[in-house]
N, C-alpha and C positions, 0 to 999 in steps of 0.2 A: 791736193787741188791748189794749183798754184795762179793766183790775181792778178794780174796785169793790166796796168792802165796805159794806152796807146792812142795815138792818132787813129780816128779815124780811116778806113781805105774805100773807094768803090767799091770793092768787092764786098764791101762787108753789107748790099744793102738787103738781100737774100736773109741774110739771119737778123738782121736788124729787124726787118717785117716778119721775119717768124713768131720772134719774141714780144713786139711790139703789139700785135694786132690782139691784143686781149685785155675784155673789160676792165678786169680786174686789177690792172696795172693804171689805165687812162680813167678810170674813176677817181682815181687817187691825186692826179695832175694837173695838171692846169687845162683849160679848153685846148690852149694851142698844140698842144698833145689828141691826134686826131681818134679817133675810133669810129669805123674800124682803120687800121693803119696799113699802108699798102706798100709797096715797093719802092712808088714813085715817090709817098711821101718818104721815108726811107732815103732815097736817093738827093732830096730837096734837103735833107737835115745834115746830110752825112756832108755836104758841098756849104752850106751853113758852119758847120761846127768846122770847117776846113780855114775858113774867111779869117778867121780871128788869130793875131800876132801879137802876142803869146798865144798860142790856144787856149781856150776858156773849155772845152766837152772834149771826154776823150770817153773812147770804147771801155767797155768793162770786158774784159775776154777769160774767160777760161778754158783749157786744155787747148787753145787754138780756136776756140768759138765764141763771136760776137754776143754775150749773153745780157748786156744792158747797155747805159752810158750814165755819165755821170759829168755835171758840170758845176763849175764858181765864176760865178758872173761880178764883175767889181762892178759898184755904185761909182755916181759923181756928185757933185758938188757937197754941200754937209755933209752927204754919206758917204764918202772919198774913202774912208781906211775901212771901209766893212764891203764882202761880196757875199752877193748870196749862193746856196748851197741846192742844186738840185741832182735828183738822181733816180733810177730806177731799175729793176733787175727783171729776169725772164720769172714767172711765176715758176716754174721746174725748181728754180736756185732759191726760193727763198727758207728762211730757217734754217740758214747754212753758215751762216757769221761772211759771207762774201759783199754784201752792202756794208757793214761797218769795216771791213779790210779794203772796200774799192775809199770809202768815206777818210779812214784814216789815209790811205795812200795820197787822197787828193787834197788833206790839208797838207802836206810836207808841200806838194806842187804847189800849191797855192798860195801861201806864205815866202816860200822863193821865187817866183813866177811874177806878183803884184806886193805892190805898196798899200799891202791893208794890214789891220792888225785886227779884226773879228771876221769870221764864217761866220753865218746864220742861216739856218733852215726853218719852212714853214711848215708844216703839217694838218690834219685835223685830230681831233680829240678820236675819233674813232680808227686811226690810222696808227694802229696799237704796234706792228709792228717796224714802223719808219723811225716812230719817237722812241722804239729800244735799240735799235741802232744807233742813231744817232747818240743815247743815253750811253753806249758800251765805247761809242768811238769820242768820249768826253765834252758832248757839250751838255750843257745845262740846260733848262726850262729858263727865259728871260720873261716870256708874258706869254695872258689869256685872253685872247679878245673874242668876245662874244658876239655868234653866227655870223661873224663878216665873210665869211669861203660859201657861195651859192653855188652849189656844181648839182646839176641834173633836178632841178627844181627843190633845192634843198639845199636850206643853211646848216653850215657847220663850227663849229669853233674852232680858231686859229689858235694855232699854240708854233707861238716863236722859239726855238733854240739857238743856242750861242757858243762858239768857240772862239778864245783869244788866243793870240800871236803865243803869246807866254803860258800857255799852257802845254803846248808841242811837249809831247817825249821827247826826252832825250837820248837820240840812239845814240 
């Protein structure tokens, strides 16, 4: 099964909304992550993640199929050298090590791409397996901040991870 991180294409907005349109996934995300998720919207993200020079979101594809996306967003001002890390995969694919190989693929982009020197991803405490990907693809636990994440009438605990520039494999 081989990973591929790519642009974006129109045509990809058909599988984008396959994968997309499930609780399960958009429980986990932020509101601006819609549910249910439809084509249009699909097609509104796909033209989004297109805009950006360097691009910051790229498709997560496997065997030739749009099966998530994945994106590092650079900070400004104080937080100039840290971007943050988001990401997601089609529920079919997960418990498959394909999030922490899309995760590692996109610190190498990301570290060559921008002028940061940390990734950081947010998570919740119950988002058991975001924070083992993330743990496999090397970053750390940086903090706990308690129930600041409310999603669907319900506080959660935020748990921040961290990857540095200097900690990259060296292939």
């Amino acid at each position: 099964m081989q990973i591929t991180l790519r642009p974006f294409e129109p045509r990809d907005a058909d599988a984008l909304a396959k994968y997309a349109n499930n609780y399960n996934i958009s429980k986990n995300l932020t509101n601006k992550f819609p549910f249910p998720y439809t084509k249009k919207d699909a097609e509104i993200f796909i033209t989004w993640a297109l805009s950006h020079n360097p691009l910051q979101v790229m498709a997560i594809e496997i065997d030739r199929d749009v099966i998530g996306s994945i994106g590092i967003h650079p900070l400004a001002d104080i937080y100039a050298k840290s971007a943050e890390l988001g990401y997601w995969i089609g529920e079919s694919f997960w418990g498959k090590g394909i999030a922490t190989g899309a995760i590692e693929e996109m610190l190498v982009y990301g570290f060559e791409a921008f002028d940061i020197d940390r990734v950081f991803a947010r998570t919740t405490q119950v988002n058991l397996a975001s924070q083992s990907a993330l743990k496999k693809a090397g970053f750390v636990l940086e903090a706990k901040l308690n129930a600041t994440i409310f999603k669907n009438n319900e506080y959660f605990d935020e748990l921040i991870f961290g990857f540095r520039k200097d900690s990259l494999k060296k292939n």
